[in-house]
Every structure is written in C-alpha cells, then in structure tokens.
Backbone as a ProteinNet text record, in pm:
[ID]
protein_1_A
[PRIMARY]
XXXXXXXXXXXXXXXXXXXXXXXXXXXXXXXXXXXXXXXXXXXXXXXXXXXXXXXXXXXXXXXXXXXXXXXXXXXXXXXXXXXXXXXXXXXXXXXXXXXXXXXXXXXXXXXXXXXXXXXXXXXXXXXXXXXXXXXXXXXXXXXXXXXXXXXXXXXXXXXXXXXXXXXXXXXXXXXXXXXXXXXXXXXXXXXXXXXXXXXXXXXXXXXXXXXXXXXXXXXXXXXXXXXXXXXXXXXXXXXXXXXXX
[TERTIARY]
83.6	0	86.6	37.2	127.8	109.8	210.6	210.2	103.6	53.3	-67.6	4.9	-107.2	-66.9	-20.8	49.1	54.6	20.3	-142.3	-269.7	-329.4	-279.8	-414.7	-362	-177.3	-131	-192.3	-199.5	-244.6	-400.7	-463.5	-656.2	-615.4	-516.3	-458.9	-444.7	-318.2	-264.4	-359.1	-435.9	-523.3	-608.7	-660.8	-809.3	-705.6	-526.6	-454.2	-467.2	-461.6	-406.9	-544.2	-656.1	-738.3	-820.5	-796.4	-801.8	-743.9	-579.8	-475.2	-536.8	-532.9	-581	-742.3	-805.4	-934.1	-885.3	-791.8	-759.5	-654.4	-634.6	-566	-436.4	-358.4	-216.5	-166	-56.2	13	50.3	-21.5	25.9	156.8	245.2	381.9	407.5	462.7	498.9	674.2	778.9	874.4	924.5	979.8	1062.7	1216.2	1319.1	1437.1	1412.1	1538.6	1545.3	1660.5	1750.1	1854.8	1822.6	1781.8	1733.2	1562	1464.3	1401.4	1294.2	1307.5	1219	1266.5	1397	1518.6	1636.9	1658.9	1743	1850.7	1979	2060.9	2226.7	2132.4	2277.5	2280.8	2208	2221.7	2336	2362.9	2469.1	2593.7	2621.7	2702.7	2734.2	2674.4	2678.4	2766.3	2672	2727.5	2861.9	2916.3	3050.6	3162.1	3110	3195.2	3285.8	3118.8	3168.4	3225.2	3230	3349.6	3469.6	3474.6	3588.7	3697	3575.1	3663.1	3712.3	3595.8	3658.1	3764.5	3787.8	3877.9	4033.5	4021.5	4174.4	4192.4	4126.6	4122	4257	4342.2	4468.4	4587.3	4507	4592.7	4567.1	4440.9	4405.7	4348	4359.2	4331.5	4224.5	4105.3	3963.9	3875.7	3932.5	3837.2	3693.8	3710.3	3606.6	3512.4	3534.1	3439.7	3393.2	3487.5	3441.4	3290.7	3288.9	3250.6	3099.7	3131.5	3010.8	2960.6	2968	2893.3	2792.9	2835.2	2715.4	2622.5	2546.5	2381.9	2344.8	2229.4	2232.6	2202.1	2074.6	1980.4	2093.4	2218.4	2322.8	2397.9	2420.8	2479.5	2459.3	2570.9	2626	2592.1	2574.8	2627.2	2746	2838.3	2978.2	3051.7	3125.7	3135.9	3214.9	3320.8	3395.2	3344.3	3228.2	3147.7	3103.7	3027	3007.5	3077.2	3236.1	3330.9	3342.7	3380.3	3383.8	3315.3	3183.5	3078.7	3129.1	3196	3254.1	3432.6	3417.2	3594	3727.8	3677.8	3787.4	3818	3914.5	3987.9	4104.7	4178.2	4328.2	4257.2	4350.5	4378.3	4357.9	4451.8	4525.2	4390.8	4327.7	4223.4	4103.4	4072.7	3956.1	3974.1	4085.1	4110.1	4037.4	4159.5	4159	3979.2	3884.7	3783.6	3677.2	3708.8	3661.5	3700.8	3844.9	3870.2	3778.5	3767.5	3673.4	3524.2	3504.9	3356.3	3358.3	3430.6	3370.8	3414.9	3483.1	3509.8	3333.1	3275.7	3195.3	3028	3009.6	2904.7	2805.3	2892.6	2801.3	2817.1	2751.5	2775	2633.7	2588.9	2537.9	2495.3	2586.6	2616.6	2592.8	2643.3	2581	2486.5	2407.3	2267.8	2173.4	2195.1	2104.9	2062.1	2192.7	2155.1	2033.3	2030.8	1910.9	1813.4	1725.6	1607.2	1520.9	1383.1	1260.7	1235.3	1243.1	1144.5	1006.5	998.2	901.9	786.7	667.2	535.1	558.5	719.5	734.4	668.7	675.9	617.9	419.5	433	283.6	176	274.1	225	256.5	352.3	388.5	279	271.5	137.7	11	-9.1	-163.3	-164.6	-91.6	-69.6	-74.4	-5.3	16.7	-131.8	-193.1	-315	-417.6	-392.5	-499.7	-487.8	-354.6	-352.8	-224	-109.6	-50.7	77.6	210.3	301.7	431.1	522.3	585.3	728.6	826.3	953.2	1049.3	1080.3	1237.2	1345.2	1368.6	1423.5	1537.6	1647.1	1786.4	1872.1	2035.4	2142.1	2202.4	2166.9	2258.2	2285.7	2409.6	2394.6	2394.6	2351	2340.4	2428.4	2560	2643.8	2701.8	2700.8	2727.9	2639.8	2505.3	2409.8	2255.7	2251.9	2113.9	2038.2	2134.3	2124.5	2052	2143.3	2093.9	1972.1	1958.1	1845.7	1729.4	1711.1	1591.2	1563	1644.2	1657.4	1621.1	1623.8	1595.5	1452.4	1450.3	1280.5	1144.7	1234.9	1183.8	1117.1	1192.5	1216.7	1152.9	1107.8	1073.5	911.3	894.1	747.1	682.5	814.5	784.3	732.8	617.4	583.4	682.8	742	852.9	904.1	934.1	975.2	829.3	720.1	635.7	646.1	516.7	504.6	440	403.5	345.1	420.9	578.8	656.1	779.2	859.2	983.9	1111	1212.5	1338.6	1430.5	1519.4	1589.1	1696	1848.6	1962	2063.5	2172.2	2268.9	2336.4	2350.8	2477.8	2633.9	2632.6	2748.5	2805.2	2840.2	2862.9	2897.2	3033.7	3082.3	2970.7	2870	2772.6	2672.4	2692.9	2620.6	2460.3	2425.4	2261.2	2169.3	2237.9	2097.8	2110.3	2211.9	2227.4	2167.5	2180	2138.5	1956.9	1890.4	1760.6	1728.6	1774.7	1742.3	1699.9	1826.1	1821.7	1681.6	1637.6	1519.9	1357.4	1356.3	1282.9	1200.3	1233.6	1221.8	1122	1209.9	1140.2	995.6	1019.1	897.9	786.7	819.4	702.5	648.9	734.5	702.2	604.5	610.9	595.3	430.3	456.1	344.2	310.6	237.2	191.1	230	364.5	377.6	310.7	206.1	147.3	184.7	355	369	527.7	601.7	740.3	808.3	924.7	953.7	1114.1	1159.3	1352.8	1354.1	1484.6	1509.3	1617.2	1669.1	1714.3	1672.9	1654.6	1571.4	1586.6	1683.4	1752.4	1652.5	1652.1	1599.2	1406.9	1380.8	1215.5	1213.2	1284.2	1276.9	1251.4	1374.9	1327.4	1220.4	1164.6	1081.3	917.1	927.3	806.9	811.8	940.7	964.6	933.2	962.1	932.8	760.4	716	570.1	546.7	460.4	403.3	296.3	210.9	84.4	83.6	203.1	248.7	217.7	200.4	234.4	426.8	519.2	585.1	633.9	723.5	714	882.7	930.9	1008.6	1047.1	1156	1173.3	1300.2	1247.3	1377.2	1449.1	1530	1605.4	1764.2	1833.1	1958.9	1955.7	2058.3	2120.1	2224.7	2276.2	2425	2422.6	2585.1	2630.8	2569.8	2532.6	2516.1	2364	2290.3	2174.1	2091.7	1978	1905	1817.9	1726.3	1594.3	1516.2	1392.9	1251.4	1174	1117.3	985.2	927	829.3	748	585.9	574.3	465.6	501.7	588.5	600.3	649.3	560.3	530.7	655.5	694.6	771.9	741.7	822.6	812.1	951.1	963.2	1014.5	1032.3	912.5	925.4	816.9	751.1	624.9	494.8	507.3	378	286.5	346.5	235.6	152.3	212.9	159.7	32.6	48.5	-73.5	-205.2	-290.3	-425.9	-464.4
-120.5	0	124.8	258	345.7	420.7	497.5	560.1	653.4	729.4	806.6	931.1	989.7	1135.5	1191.1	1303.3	1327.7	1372.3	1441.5	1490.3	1396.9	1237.3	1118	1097.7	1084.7	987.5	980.5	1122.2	1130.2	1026.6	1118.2	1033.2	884.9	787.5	703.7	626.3	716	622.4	666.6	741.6	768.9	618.8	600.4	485.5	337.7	340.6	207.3	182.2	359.9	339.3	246.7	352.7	320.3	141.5	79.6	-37.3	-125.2	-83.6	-174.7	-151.7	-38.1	-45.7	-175.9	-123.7	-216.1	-299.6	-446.7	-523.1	-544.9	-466.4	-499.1	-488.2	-397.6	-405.6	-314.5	-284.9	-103.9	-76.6	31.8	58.5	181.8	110	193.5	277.6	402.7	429.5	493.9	500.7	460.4	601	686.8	819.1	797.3	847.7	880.2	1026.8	1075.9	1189.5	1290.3	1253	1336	1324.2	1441.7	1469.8	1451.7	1336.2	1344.4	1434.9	1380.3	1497.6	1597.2	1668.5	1731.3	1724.3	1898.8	1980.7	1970.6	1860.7	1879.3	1952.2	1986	2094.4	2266.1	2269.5	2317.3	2324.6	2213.8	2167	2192.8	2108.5	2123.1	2309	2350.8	2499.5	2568.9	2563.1	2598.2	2517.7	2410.4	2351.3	2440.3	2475.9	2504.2	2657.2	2721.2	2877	2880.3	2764.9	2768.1	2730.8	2680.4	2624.5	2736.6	2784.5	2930.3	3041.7	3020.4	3128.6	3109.4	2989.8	2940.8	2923.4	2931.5	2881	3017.2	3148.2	3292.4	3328.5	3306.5	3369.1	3280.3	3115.1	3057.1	3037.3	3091.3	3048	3174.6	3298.6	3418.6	3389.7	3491	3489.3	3363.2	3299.4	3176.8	3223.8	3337.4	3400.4	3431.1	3512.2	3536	3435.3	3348.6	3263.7	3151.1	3094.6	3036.4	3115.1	3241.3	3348.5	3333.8	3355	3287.5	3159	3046.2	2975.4	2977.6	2910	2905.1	2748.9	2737.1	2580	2523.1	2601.4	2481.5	2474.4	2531.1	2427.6	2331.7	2341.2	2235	2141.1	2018.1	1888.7	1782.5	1695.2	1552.9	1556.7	1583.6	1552.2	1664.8	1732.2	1844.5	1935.4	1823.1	1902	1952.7	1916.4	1964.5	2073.4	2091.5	2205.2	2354.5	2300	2375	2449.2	2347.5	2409.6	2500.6	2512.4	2597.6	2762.3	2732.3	2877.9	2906.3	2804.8	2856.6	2775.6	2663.4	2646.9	2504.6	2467.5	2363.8	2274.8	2393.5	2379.4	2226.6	2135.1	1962.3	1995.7	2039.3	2078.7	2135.4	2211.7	2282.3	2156.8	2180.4	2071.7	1928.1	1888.1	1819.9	1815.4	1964.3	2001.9	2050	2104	2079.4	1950.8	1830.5	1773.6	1691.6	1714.6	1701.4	1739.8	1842.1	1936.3	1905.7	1880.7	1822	1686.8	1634.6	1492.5	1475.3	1542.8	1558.5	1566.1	1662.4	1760.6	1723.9	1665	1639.1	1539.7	1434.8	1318.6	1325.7	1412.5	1437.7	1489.2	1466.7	1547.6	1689	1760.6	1926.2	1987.2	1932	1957.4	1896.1	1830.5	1749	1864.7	1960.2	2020.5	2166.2	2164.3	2267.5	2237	2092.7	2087.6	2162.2	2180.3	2204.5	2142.1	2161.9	2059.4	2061.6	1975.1	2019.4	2062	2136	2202.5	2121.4	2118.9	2042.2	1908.2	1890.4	1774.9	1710.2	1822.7	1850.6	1839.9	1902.9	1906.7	1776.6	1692.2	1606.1	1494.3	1439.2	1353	1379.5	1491.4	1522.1	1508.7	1466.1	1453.7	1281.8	1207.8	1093.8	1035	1102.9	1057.1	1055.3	1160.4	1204.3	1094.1	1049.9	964.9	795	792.2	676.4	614.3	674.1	593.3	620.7	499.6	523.8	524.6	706.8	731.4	654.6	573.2	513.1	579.8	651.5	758.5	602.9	584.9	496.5	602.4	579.4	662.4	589.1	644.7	573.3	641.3	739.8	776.4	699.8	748.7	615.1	673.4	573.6	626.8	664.3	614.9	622.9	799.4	841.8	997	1101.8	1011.9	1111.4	1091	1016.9	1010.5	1098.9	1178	1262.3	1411.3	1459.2	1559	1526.5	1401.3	1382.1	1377.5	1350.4	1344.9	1461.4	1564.7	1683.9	1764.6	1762.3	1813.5	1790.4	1658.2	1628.7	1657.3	1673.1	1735.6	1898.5	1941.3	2094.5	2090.3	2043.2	2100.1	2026.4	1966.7	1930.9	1821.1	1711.5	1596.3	1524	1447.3	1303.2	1186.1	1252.9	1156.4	1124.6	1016	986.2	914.4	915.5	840.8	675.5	640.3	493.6	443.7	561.3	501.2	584.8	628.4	624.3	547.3	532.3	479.7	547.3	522.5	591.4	494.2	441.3	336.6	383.2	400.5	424.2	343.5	359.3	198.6	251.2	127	87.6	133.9	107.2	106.2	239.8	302.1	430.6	383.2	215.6	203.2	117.2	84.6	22.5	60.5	-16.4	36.6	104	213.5	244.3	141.8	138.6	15.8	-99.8	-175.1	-290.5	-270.1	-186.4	-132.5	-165	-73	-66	-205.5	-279.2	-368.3	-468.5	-456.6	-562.5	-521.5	-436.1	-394.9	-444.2	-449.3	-492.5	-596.4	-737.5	-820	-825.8	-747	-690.6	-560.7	-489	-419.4	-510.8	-638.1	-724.8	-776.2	-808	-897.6	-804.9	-673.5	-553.7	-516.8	-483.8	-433.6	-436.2	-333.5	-358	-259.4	-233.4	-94.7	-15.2	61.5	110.4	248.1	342.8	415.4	399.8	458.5	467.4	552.9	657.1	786.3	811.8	826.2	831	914.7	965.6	1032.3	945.8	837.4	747.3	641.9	679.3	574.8	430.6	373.9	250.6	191.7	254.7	254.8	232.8	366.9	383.9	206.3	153.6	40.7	-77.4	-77	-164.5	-191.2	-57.5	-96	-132.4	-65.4	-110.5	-271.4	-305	-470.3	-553.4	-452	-567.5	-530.2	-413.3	-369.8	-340.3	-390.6	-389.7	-324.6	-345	-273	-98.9	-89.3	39.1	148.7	280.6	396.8	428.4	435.3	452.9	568.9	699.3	823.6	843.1	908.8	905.4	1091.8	1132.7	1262.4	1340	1388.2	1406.8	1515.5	1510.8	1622.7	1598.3	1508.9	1448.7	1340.9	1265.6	1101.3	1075.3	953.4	922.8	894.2	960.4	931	758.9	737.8	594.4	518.9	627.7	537.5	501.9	424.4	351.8	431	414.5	496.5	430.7	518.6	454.7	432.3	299.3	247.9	323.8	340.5	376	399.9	271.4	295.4	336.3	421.1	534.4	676.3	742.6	875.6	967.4	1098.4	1114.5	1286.6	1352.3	1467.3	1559.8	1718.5	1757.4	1754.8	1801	1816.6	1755.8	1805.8	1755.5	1808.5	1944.5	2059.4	2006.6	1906	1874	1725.1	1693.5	1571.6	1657.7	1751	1820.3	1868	1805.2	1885	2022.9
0	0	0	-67.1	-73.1	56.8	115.1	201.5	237.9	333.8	387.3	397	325	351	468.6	508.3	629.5	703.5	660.7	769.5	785.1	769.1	804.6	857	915.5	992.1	1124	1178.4	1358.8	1363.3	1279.5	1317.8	1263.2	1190.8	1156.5	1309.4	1377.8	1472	1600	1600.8	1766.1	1723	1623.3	1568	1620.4	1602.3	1642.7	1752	1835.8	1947.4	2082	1985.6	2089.7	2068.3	1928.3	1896.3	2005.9	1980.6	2093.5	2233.2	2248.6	2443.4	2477.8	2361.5	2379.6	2383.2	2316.1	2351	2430	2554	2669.2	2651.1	2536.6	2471.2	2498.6	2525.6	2562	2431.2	2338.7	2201.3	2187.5	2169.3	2124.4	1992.5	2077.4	1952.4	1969.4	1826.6	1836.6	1815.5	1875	1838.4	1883	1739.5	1745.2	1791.3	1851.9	1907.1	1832.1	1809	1728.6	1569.4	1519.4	1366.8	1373	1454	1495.4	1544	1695.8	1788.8	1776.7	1780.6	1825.4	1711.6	1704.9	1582.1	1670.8	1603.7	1702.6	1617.2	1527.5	1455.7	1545.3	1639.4	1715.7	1829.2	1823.7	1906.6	1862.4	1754.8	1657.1	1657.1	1641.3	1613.1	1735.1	1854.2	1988.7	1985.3	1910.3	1983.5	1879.9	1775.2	1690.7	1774.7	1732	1845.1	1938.4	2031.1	2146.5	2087.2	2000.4	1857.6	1881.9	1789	1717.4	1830.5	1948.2	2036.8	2090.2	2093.6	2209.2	2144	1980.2	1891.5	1801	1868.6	1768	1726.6	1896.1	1851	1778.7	1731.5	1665.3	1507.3	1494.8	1334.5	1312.3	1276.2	1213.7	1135	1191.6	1079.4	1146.5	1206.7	1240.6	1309.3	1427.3	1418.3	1335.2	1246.1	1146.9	1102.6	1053.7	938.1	991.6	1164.1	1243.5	1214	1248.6	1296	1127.4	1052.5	923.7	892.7	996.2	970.5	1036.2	981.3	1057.4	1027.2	1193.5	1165.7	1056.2	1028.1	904	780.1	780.3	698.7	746.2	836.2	873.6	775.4	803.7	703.7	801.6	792.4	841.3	886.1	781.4	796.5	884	979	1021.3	898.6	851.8	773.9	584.2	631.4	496.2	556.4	656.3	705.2	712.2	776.3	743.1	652.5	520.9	379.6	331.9	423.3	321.9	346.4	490.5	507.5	478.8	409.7	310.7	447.5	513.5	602.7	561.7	476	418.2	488.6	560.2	615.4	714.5	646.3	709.8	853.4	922.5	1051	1151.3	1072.8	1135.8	1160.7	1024.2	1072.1	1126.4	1161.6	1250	1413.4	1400.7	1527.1	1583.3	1509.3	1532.5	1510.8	1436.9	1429.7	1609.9	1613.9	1766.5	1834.2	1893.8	1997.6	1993	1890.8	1871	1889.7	1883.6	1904.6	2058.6	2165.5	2285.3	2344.5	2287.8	2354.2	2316.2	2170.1	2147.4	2177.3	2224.2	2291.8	2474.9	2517.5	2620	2675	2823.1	2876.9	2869.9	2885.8	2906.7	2734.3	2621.9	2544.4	2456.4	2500.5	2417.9	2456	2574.4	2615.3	2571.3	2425.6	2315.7	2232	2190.9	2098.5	2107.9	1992	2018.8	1962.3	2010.7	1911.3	1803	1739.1	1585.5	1579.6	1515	1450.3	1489.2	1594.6	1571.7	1693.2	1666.5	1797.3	1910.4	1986.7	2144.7	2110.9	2048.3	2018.8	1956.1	1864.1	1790.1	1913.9	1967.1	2063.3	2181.8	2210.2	2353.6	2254.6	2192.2	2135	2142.2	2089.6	2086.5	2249.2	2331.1	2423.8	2519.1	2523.1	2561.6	2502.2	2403.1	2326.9	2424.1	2479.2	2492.3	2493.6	2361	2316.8	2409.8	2364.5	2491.3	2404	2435.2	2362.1	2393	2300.2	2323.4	2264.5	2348.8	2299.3	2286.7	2127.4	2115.8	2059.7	2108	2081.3	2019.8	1950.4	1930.5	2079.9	2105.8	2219.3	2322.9	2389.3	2512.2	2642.1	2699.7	2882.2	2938.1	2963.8	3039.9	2978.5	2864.7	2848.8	2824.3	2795.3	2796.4	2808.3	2905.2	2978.3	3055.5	3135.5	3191	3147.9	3057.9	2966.4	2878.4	2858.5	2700.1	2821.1	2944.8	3018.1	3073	3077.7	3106.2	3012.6	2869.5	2758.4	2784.1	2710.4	2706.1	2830.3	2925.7	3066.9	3011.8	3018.3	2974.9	2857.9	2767	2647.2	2659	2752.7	2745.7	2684.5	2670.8	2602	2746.3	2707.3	2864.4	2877.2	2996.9	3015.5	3199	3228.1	3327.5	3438.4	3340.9	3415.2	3351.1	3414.2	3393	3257.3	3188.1	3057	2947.9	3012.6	2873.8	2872.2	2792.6	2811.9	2748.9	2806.8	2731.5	2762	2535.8	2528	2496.8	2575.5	2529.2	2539.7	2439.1	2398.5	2603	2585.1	2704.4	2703.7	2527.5	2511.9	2433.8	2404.1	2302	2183.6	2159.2	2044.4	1932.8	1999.8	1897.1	1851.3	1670.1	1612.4	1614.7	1576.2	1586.7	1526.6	1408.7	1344.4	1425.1	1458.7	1500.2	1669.1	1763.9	1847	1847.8	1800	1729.8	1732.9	1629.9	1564.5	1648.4	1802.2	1915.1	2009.5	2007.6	2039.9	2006.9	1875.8	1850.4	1920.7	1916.8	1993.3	2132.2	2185.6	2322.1	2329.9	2193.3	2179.6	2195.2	2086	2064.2	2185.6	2269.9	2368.6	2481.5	2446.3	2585.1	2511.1	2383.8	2341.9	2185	2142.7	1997.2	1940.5	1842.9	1793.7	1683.1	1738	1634.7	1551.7	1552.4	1495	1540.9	1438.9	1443.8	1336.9	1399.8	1393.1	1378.4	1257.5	1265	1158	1190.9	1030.2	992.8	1006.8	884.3	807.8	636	592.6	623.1	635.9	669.1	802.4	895.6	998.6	1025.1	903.3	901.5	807.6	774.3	647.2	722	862.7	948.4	1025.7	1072.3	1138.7	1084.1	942.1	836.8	841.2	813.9	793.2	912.1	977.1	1158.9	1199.6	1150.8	1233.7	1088.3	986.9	869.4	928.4	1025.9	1029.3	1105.5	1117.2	1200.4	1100.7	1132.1	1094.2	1080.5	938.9	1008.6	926.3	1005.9	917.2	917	807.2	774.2	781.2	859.5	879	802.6	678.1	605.2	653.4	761.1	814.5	768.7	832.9	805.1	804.3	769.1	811.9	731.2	774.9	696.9	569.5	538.4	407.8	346.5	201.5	144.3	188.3	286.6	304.7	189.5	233.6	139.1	83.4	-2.8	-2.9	74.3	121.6	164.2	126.7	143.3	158.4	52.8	-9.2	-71.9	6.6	101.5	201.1	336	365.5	465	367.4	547.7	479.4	558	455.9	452.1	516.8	579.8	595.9	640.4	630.2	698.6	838	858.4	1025.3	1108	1186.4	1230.3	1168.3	1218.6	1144.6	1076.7	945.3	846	894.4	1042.2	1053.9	1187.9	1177.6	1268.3	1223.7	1145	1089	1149.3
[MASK]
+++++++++++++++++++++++++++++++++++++++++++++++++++++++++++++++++++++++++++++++++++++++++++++++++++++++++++++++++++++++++++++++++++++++++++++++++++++++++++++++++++++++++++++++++++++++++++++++++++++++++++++++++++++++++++++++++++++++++++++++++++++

C-alpha cells in the first residue's frame, strides 16, 4: 500500500491506538530523538563557536568565518560544514573535528538541541490519546542520559512516568541500526507498535519490515552518508507541522 498522507497519519494512529488499548495491549509508539524529535545541529553549532573562540589567537579569521554559519546548513559531515565557510586547512579541521567529538556526545551539550518544529505538540496529542511514547535513541546512557531526560523534561515531552519509556545503547561504540534492531524483539514482547519515527531511511525500512501494520514516518532532516531509499509505504516529511491537521 502506498504511504498516507501526512494529515491522516495522527486520526490514523489515535483509531490504532485506541483499537490496541481495547484489547488490553500497551500501544507503542517509536521516536528517534537526534534529527528526529530534536534539531541537534544546534549543538554542533554551539561547539563550533566555542571552537573558534577558544583557537582565535591561533588560526586568524576563524572568528568570522565560524560566525557565518547558521544551523539549518549544517552537514552531516562536520567538515562539509566547514567548507561551506571557506575552512579547508587539514590541521584545522582536525583540530575541530577534535573538539567536537570531545563535547558532542555528552550530557552538558545534548542540552543545546532544540525541538522540531510540531514535535512537542504532535507527541502530547498521541500521548493524551492513549498511546506510549519510546524515545528509542542511538545515544547512550552512560554519556548522555542525563541531559536527554533533562531536555525532554524541559521542552514538554511526557517523560519519566510509567506510561513512557526511554531506550539508550549501554554502550557508546555500537552500532545504531544494530542497536535498534536488538530492540525490537522486546517491543514485541511488551506491546503492539502502532507508529514509528527516525530520520534514517535505513531505519524507518526496518521498522516497516518488523511492524508492517504500524504507521511509520520518515523525517527528512539528516542522516548518513550511502543510506538507502525509503519504503514507498512510509510517509515522509520535513518536520512535524504537516503531521498536525
């Protein structure tokens, strides 16, 4: 079947949700949080500017050049990012690809993100209906559990009671898909997933393949270099907004 527009998905998944509860099921639904719920080139942004502030008197212009971007360019890659503002030198983007990768999987800065567009709003409608939101992450606990419950605290996502959940790796060095993937399993066993939420196609592919009867939406914000295409029967969007009638 081809994918659903994206003003049917909500009256779509409230009609699953309240199906599953009638039959005695906790109906899940599956949110990634970085690219996701949550703009996290935000972060990226804030690490750079301490970058540049902090290496002014060793790389001339780096100021400026820093103070030139803006998130919604941001790259995937950092050092594509770079480029867009003319900073090539090996040495450099090293040295910031250094500093950022110190700083970005961390506590203290996850707590730059911000929500996407419709997020907060579309997740509290769902939730209100019934359904039970699973902050399914690549992030991991041990560097940033702390902050991502603190975020979602603060920004008004339902979290830390008994009818939501939050899944983060154990480990930092393993893989996201493979991560995810080990999950699954245990969704089944807990409940019935009736909607699921990533911005990598690879990812929205799996969980179509594992929950065929799910809602599952596909958030074209970022994701990695070489991914797949999607599905044809998931629906696809920028942000949230258009999944709000």
């Amino acid at each position: 079947m081809p994918a659903k527009p994206a003003d049917a998905v909500l009256e779509a998944l409230i009609a699953s949700i309240k199906e599953t509860r009638d039959r005695g099921v906790e109906p899940l639904l599956i949110f990634d949080l970085d690219g996701t719920l949550y703009d996290n080139t935000v972060r990226t942004l804030r690490i750079l500017q301490e970058f540049a502030a902090s290496h002014a008197n060793t790389y001339e212009g780096l100021v400026q050049q820093v103070a030139g971007l803006a998130s919604q360019v941001m790259k995937y890659k950092l050092s594509d990012t770079l480029l867009q503002v003319g900073i090539t030198d090996e040495g450099l983007v090293k040295a910031a690809e250094a500093f950022w990768f110190e700083r970005f999987f961390t506590d203290d800065y996850v707590t730059y993100d911000l929500p996407t567009p419709g997020a907060r709003e579309f997740v509290e409608a769902l939730y209100e209906a019934g359904g039970v939101p699973v902050y399914l992450t690549g992030r991991d606990a041990p560097n940033m559990l702390v902050g991502t419950v603190k975020s979602l605290h603060r920004d008004g996502f339902p979290v830390g009671t008994f009818d939501t959940r939050i899944v983060l790796k154990d480990d930092f060095h393993r893989a996201d898909h493979d991560y995810k993937k080990s999950v699954i399993d245990h969704l089944k066993r807990v409940g019935h997933v009736v909607g699921a939420f990533d911005n990598e196609p690879g990812l929205c592919n799996l969980f179509k393949e594992a929950f065929p009867e799910a809602e599952v939406v596909w958030l074209d914000t970022s994701h990695a270099p070489g991914a797949p295409d999607v599905r044809d029967d998931i629906t696809t969007v920028g942000d949230f907004t258009p999944l709000i009638p």
